[in-house]
C-alpha positions as CSV (number, residue, x, y, z in Angstrom):
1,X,2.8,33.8,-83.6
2,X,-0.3,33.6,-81.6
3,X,-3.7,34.3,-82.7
4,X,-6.4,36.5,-80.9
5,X,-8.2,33.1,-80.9
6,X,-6.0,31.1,-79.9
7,X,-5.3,33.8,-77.1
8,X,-8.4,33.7,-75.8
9,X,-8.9,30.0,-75.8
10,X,-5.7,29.9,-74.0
11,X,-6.9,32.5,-71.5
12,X,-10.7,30.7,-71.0
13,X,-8.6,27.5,-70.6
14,X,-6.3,29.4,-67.6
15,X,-9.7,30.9,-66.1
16,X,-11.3,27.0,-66.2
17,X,-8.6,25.9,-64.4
18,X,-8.1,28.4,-61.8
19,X,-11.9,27.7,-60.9
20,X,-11.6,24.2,-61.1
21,X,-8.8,25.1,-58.5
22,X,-10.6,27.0,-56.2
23,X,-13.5,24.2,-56.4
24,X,-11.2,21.7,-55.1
25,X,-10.2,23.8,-52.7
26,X,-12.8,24.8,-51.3
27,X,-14.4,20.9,-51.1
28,X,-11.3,20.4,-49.3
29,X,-12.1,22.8,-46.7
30,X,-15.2,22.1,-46.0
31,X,-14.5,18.2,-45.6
32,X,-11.9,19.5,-43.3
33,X,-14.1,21.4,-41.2
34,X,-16.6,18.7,-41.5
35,X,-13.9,16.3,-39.7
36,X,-13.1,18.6,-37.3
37,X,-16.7,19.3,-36.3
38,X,-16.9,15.8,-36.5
39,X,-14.2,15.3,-34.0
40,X,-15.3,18.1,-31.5
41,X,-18.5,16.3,-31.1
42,X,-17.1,13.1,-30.4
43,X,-14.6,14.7,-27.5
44,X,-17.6,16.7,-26.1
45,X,-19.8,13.0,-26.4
46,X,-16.6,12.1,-24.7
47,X,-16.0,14.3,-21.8
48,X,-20.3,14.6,-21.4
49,X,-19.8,10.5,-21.0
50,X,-17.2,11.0,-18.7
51,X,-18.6,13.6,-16.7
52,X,-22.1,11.2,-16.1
53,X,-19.7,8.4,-15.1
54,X,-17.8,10.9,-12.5
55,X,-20.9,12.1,-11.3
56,X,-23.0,8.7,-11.1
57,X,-20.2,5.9,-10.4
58,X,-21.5,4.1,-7.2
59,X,-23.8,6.9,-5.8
60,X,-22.0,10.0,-7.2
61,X,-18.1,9.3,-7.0
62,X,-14.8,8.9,-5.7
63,X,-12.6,5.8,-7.0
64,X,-9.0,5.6,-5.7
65,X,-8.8,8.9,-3.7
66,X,-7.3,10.7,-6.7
67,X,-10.1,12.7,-8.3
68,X,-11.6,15.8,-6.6
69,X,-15.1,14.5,-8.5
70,X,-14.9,10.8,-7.5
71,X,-15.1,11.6,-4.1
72,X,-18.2,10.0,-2.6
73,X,-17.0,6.1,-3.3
74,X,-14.8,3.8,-1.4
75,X,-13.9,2.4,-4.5
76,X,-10.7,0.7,-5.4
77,X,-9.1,0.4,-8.9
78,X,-6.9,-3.0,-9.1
79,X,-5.1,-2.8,-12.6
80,X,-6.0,-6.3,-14.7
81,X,-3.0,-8.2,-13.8
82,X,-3.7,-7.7,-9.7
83,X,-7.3,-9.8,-10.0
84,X,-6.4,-13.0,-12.6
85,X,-6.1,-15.4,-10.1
86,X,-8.4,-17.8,-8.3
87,X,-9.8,-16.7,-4.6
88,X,-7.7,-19.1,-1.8
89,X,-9.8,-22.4,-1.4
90,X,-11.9,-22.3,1.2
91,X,-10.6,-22.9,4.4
92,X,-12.7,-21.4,7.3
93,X,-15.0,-23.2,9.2
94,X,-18.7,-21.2,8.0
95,X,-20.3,-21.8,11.4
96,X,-17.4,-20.6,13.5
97,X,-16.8,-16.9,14.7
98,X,-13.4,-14.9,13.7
99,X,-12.0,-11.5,14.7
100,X,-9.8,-9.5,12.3
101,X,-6.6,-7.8,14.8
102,X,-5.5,-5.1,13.2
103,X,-1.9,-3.5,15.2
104,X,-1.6,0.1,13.5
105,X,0.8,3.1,14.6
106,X,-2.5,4.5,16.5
107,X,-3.7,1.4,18.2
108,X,-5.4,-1.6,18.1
109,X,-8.4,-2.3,16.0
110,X,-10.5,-5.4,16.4
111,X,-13.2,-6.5,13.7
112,X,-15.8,-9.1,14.4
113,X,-16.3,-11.0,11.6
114,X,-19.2,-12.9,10.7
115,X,-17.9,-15.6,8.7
116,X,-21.6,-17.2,8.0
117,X,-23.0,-14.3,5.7
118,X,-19.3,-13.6,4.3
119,X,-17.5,-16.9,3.8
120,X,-15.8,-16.2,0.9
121,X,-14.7,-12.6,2.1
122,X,-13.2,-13.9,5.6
123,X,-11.2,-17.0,4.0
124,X,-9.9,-14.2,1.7
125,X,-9.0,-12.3,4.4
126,X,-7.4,-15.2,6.5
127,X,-5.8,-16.5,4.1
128,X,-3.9,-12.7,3.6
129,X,-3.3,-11.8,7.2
130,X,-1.8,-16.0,7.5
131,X,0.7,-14.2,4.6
132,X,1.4,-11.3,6.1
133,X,-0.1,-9.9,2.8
134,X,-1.5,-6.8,5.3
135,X,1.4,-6.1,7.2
136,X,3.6,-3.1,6.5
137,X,0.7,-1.4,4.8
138,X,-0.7,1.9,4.7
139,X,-4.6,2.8,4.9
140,X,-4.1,5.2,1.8
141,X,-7.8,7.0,1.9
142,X,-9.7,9.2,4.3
143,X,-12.8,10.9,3.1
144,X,-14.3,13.6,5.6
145,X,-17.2,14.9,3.5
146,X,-20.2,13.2,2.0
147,X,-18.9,9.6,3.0
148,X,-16.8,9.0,6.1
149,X,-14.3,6.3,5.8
150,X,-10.7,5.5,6.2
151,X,-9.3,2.9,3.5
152,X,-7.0,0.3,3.7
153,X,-5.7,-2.9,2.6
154,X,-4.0,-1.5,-0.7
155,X,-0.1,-3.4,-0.8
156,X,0.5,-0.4,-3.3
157,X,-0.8,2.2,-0.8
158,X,-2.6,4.2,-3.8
159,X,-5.7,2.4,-4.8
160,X,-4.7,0.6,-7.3
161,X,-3.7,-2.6,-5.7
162,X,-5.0,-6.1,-4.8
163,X,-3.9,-9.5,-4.0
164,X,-4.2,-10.6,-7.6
165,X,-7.6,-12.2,-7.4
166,X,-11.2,-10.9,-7.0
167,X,-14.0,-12.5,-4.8
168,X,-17.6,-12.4,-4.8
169,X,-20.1,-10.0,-3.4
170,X,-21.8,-11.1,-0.2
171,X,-24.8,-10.0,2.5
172,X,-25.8,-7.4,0.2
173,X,-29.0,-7.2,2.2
174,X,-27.3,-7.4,5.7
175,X,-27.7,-3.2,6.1
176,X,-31.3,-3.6,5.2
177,X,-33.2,-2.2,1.5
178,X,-32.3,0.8,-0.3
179,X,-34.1,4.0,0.1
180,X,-35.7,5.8,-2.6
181,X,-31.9,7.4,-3.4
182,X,-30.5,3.9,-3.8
183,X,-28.9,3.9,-0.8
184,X,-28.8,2.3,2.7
185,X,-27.0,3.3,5.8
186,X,-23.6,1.8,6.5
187,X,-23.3,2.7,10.2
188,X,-20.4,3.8,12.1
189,X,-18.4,1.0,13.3
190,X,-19.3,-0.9,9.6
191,X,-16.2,-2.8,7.8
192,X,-17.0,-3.6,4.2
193,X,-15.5,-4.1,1.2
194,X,-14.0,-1.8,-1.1
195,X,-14.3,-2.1,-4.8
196,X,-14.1,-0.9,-8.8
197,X,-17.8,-0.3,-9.2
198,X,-18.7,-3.3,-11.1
199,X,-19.8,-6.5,-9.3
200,X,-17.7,-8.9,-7.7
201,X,-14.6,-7.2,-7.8
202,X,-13.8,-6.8,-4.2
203,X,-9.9,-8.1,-3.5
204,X,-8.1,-6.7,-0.5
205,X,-9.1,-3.0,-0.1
206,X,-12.0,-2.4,2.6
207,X,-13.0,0.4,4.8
208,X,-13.6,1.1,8.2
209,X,-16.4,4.2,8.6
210,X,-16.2,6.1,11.5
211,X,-19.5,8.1,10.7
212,X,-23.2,7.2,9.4
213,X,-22.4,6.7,6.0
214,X,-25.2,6.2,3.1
215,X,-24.2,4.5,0.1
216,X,-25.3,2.1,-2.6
217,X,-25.5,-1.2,-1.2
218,X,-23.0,-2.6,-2.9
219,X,-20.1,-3.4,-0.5
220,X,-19.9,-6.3,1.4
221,X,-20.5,-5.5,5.0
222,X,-18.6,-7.9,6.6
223,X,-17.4,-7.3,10.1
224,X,-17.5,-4.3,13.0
225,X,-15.4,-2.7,15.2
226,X,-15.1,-2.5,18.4
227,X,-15.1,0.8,20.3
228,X,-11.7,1.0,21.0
229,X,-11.0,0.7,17.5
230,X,-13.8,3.3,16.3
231,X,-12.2,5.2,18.5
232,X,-8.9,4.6,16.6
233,X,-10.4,5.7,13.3
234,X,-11.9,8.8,14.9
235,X,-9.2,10.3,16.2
236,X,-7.2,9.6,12.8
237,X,-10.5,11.7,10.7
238,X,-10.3,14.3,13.0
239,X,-6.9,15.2,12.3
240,X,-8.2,15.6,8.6
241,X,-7.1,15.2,5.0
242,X,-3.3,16.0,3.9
243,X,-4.0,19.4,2.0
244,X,-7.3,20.6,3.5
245,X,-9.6,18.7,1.6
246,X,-11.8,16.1,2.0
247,X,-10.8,13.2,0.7
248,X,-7.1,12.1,0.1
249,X,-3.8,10.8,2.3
250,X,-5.0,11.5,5.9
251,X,-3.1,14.0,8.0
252,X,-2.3,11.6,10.6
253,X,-0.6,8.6,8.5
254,X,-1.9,5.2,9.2
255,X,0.0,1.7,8.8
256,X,-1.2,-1.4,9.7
257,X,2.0,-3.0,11.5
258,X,0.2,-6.4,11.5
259,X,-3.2,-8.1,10.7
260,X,-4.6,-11.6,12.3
261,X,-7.3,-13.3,11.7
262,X,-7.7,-15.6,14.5
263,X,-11.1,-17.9,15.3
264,X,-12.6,-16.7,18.5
C-alpha cells in the first residue's frame, strides 16, 4: 500500500515533470518562431534585393522582354553554355567601311558599320551573317514606352540566346558623356549592342531604335540605318506590342530572311 508520503512525492514528481514539459515546449516554440521570423526576413531581404535590381538594372529595367518591371533595357540574357567560346579571329580589315543587309518580311534594312571604333563587334557580326547564323531569325522585342527599340539577333527568338561566345564592349564614348541621370542619347537610326547588364557580354542580340532613346552608355553603338530602313522599323512600332503593352513580341512579326555583311 501507498503512503500519504509517498503519495505526494509521487504527485510533486508528476507536477515536476509536467512543467519540465511545458518548458520544453515552449523553448521549442519560440526557437520555432525565431526560425521563421528568421526566414521571413531573409525572403523580404530577398524580394527588397530583387526589387532594387528590377528597378536599377541598366537604367531602371527590362532584360529579355519578359518582365512587366524590366522594361526600360535592351538587354539580353544568354544562358552560360551560349557565351564559353572564343570571339571568331579577327578577320576584317579595321580601316575599311562595311554595311550590315538585313532582307526581313518588311523590307530591307541597311546598317553602316564603322568597323574602326567597333572592330571586334563587326568581325563578330561578319563572321555570323558568312554563317548564315542570322538568317531565319526573328527580332523577338519591341518596346514602345520609355525606350524605343526593336530587338533582334536572338537564334532562340526569346532573349536568351547567342552564338556561344561573348565580345568586348566598344566606342562607349561614340554618343557623347552621360548626363547627370547616367544616360546619353541613343538617337533614332542608332544600332547597338544588346546585352546582360554586366560588361562585355554582348554576343549576337542588338537593337535598332526607331525613337530618341536615352540610356546608360553601355551598349556598343556600332552602325546606323539608313532611312529606308528607319522607316522599316517605324512602321513595325506603330503597329504596337502583341497584347497592348509596351514591350513584348511586336504586333507586326519580324524575321530577318537573310543578313550580309559585305565591305563597301
Amino acid at each position: 500500500m501507498v503512503s500519504s508520503d509517498q503519495r505526494r512525492r509521487q504527485l510533486a514528481r508528476e507536477k515536476f515533470e509536467r512543467q519540465q514539459q511545458r518548458r520544453q515546449q515552449s523553448r521549442k516554440r519560440k526557437q520555432r518562431n525565431t526560425v521563421i521570423a528568421a526566414a521571413l526576413a531573409v525572403m523580404l531581404a530577398a524580394g527588397a534585393a530583387a526589387y532594387a535590381s528590377v528597378g536599377l538594372s541598366d537604367g531602371d529595367t527590362k532584360a529579355d522582354g519578359s518582365s512587366a518591371g524590366d522594361s526600360q533595357s535592351p538587354s539580353a540574357k544568354p544562358s552560360q553554355s551560349e557565351s564559353a567560346a572564343p570571339e571568331p579571329a579577327m578577320s576584317i580589315d579595321k580601316r575599311a567601311k562595311y554595311s550590315m543587309a538585313l532582307t526581313t518580311n518588311h523590307g530591307e534594312i541597311k546598317i553602316a558599320m564603322d568597323a574602326a571604333k567597333t572592330p571586334h563587334t563587326v568581325n563578330s557580326f561578319k563572321s555570323l551573317a558568312d554563317k548564315g547564323f542570322f538568317n531565319g531569325t526573328k527580332c523577338h522585342r519591341l518596346t514602345t514606352q520609355g525606350i524605343f527599340v526593336l530587338q533582334c539577333g536572338d537564334p532562340k527568338g526569346d532573349g536568351t540566346g547567342g552564338p556561344g561566345y561573348t565580345i568586348p564592349d566598344e566606342n562607349l564614348t561614340g554618343l557623347g558623356k552621360a548626363g547627370a541621370d547616367g544616360k546619353v542619347t541613343y538617337p533614332a537610326g542608332t544600332v547597338a549592342m544588346a546585352n546582360t547588364g554586366q560588361p562585355h557580354s554582348g554576343g549576337s542580340q542588338f537593337f535598332l531604335v526607331y525613337k530618341d532613346t536615352k540610356l546608360p552608355p553601355g551598349y556598343t553603338p556600332f552602325g546606323t540605318m539608313d532611312a529606308a530602313g528607319l522607316k522599316v522599323v517605324e512602321d513595325v512600332a506603330k503597329g504596337g506590342v502583341s497584347g497592348g503593352a509596351g514591350d513584348g513580341a511586336p504586333t507586326k512579326a519580324v524575321t530577318i530572311e537573310k543578313a550580309a555583311v559585305p565591305k563597301v
